[in-house]
N, C-alpha and C positions, 0 to 999 in steps of 0.2 A: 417299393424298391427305388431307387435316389438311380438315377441315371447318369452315365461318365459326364453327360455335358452339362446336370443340376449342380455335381459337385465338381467341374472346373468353375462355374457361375458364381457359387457359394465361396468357391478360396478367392478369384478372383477378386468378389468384394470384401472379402475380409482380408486381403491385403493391402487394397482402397485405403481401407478402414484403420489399419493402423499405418500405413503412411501416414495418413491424416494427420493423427493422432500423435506421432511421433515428429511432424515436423511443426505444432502449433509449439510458439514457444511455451515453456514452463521453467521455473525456476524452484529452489529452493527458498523460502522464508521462513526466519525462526517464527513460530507462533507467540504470541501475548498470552497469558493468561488471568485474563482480567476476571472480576468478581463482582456479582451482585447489579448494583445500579450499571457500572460503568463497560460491564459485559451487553446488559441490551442496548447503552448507549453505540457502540458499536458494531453491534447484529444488527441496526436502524441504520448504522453509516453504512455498513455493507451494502444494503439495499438498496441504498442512495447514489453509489458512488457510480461515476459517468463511466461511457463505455471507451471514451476516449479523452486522453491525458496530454498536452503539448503536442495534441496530433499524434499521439502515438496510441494502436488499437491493444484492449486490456489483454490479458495474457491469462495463463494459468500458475498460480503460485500453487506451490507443494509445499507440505500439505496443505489441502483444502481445507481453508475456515473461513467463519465469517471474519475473525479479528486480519485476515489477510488481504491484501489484492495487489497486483502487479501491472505496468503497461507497458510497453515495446521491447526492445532487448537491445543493447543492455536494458535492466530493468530498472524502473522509477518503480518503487517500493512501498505499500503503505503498510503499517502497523497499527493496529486501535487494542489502546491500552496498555502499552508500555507503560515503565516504572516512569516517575520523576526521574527527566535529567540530572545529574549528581550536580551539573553548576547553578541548579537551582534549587539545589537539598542544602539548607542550613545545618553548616556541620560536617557536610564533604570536605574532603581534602582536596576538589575542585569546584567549591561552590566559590562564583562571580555573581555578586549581584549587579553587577550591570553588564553580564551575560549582551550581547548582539541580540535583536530582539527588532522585529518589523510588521506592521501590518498588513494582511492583505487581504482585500476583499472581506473586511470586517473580520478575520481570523489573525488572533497573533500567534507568530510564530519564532521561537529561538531557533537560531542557525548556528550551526557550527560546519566548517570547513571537513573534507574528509580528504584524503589520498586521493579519491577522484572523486570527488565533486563534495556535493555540500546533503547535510541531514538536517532535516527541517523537524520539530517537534511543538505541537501547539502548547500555548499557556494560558493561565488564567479558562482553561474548560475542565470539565466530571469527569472529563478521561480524554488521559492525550495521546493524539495522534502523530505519529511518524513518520515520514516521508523520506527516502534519499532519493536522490538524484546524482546519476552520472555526469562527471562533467562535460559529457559528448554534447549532452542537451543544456548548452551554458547560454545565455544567462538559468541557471536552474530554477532559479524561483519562478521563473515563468509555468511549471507544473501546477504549484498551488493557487495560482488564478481557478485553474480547472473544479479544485477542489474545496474551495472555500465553502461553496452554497452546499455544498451535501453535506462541512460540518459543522457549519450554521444550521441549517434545518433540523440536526440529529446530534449532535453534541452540547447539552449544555452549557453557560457561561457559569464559571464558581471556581474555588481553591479546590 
């Protein structure tokens, strides 16, 4: 038989337990859904990827995937394997080819400006990765320093 002071004990920490749980951030992110090669390419990034971003500690993206992850709040966003940007689709009605376009830390990446802040999207790799960034956290591109080596290490170079 469970005594009044087991089950004050028992609610106590499972009130604990969702505080916790309710004030770690989480967000929403649309998921990718990638295919084939360029799904493990990005199940390997997940793995990969630092537990912290511009100083900022990673979060919880809903839903939970590998093609996700999230850091501080506001959130800096990653996505693995998203579509071709359309200003890089031959044949959009906003394809640029000479799209903004910058290196860093051996990763290239097209930028585009956003309402607040900027979305960064790799080129020239097996599956591109995603990035926005708030413009709280300006200069933004300073995020993808962080993440270069995890998609070097686990994202091929190729069309």
């Amino acid at each position: 038989m469970i005594s009044a002071r087991q089950r004050h004990l028992a609610l106590t920490a499972l009130t604990v337990l969702f505080v916790a749980l309710s004030c770690s951030p989480s967000e929403d992110v649309a998921v990718p859904s990638p295919k084939g090669a360029a799904a493990r390419y990005c199940t390997a990034l997940h793995a990969k990827l630092p537990q912290t971003v511009d100083g900022l500690e990673r979060a919880t993206a809903r839903p939970v995937s590998d093609f996700t992850a999230m850091w501080g709040d506001p959130a800096v966003k990653l996505r693995c394997g998203v579509p071709k940007p359309d200003v890089l689709t031959h044949g959009s009605e906003h394809y640029n080819p000479s799209a903004n376009a910058a290196e860093v830390n051996g990763v290239s990446w097209l930028f585009e400006k956003q309402d607040d802040g900027y979305r960064f999207t790799t080129v020239l790799r097996k599956a591109h990765v995603e990035v926005t960034v708030p413009g709280k956290y300006a200069p933004e591109v300073n995020a993808l320093t962080d993440l270069a080596d995890a998609v070097k290490k686990t994202v091929p170079v190729g069309v």
